[in-house]
C-alpha positions as a Markdown table, in Angstrom:
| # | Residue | x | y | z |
|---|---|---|---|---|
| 1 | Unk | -30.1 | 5.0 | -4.8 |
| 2 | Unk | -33.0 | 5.7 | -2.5 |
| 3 | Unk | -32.4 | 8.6 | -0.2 |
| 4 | Unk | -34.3 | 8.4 | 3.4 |
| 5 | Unk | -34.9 | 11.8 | 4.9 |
| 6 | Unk | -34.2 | 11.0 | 9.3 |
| 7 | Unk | -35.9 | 14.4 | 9.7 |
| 8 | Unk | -39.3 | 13.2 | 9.7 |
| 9 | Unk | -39.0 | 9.9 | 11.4 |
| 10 | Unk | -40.1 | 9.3 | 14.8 |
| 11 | Unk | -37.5 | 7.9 | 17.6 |
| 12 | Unk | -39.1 | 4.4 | 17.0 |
| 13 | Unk | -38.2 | 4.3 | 13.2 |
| 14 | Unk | -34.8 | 5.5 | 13.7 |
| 15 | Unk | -34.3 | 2.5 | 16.0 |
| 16 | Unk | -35.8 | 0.3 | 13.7 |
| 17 | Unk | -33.7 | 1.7 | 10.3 |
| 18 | Unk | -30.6 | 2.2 | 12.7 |
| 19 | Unk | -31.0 | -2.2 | 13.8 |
| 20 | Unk | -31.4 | -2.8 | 9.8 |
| 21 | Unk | -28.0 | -0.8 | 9.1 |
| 22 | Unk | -26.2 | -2.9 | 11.5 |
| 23 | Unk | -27.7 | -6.2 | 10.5 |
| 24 | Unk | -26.7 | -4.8 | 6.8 |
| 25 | Unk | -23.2 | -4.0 | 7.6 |
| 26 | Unk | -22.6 | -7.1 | 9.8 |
| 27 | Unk | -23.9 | -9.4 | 7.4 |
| 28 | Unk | -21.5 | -7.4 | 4.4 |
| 29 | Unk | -18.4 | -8.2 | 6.6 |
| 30 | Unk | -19.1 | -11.4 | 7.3 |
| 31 | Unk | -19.6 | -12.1 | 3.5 |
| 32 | Unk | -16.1 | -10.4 | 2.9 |
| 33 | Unk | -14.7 | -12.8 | 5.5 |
| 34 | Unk | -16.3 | -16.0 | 3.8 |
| 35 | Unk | -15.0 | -14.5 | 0.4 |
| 36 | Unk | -11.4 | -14.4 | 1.8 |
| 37 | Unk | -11.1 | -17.2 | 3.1 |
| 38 | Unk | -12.4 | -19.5 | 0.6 |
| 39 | Unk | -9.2 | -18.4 | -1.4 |
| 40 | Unk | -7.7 | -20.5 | 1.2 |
| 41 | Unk | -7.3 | -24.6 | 1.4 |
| 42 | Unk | -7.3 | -26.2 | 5.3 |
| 43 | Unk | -3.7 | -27.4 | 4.9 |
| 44 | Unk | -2.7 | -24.9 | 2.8 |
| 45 | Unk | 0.8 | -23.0 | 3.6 |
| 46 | Unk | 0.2 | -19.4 | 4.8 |
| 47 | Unk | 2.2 | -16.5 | 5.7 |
| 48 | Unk | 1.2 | -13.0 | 7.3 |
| 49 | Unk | 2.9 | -10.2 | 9.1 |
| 50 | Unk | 2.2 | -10.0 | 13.0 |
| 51 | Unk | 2.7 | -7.0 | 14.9 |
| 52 | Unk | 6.2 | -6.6 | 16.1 |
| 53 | Unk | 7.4 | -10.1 | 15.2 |
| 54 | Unk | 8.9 | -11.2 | 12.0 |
| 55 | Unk | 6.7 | -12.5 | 8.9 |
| 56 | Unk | 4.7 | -15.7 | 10.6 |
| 57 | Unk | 4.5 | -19.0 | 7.9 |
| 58 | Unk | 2.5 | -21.5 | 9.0 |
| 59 | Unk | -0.3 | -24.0 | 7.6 |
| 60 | Unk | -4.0 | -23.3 | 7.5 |
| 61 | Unk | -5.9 | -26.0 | 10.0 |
| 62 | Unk | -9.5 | -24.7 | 10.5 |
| 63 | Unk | -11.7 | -22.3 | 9.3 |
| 64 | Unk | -13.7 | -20.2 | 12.3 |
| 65 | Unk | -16.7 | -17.9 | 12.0 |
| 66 | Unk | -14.3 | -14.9 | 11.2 |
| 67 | Unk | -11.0 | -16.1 | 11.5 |
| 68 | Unk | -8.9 | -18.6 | 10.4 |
| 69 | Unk | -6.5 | -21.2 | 12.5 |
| 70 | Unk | -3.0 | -21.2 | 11.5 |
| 71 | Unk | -0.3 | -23.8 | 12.7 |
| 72 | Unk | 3.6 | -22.7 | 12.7 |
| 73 | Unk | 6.2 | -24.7 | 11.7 |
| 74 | Unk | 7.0 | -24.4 | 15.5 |
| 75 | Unk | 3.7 | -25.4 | 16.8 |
| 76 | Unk | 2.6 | -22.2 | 17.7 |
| 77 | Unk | -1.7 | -21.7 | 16.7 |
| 78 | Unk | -2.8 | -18.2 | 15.4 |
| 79 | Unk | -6.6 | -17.1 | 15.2 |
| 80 | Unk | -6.0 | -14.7 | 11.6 |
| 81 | Unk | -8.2 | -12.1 | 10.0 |
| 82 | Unk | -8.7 | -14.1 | 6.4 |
| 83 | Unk | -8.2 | -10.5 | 4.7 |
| 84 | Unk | -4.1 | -10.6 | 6.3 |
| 85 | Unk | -3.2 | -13.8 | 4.6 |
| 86 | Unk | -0.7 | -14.9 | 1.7 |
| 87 | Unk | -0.4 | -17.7 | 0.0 |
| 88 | Unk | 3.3 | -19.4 | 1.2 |
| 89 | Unk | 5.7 | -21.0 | -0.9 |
| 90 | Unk | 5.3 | -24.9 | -0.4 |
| 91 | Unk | 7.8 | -26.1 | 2.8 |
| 92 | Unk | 10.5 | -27.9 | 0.8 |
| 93 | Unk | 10.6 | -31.9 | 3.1 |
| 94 | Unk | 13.5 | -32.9 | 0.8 |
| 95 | Unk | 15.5 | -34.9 | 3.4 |
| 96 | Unk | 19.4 | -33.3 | 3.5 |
| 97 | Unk | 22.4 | -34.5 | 2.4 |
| 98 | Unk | 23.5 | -35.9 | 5.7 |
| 99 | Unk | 19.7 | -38.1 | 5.4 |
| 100 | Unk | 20.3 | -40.4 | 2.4 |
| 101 | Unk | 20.9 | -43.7 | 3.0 |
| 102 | Unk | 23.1 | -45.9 | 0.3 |
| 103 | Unk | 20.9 | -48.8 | -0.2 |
| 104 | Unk | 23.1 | -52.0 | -2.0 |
């Protein structure tokens, strides 16, 4: 790895190395963020853990540009950090007992 000694740059090329470092280190975390949620479907069943509230389950509905849309079972929409997901067991839509119909 190169090394860069700051002693001996001038106040202009600091600026100019410091705006390359961020657009580096933005452009590596939005490339982790693509990379996490691609192990994602839109439709997918999803569960994470949301601060004070009990684990959330829900389905994936949209991709953003660093989060992803998540739909309850109860309607509520989250905007999630890609990184904080699970994959969910499917929702079992097996109608009840109390459901069937006889047919003759």
């Amino acid at each position: 790895m190169t090394r860069i000694n700051i002693d001996q740059l001038t106040e202009a090329e600091l600026i100019d190395l410091n705006r390359s470092v961020v657009e580096r280190l933005k452009f590596l975390q939005h490339m982790r963020a693509h990379s996490a949620m691609m192990r994602f479907s839109i439709g997918q069943r999803v569960v994470f853990d949301a601060p004070g509230q009990p684990q959330v389950t829900g389905v994936l509905v949209k991709y953003n540009k660093k989060t992803v849309s998540v739909v309850t079972d109860e309607g509520v929409q989250w905007n999630v950090s890609p990184g904080l997901l699970r994959h969910a067991e499917p929702k079992d839509i097996t109608p009840g007992a109390g459901n069937v119909v006889k047919l003759k």
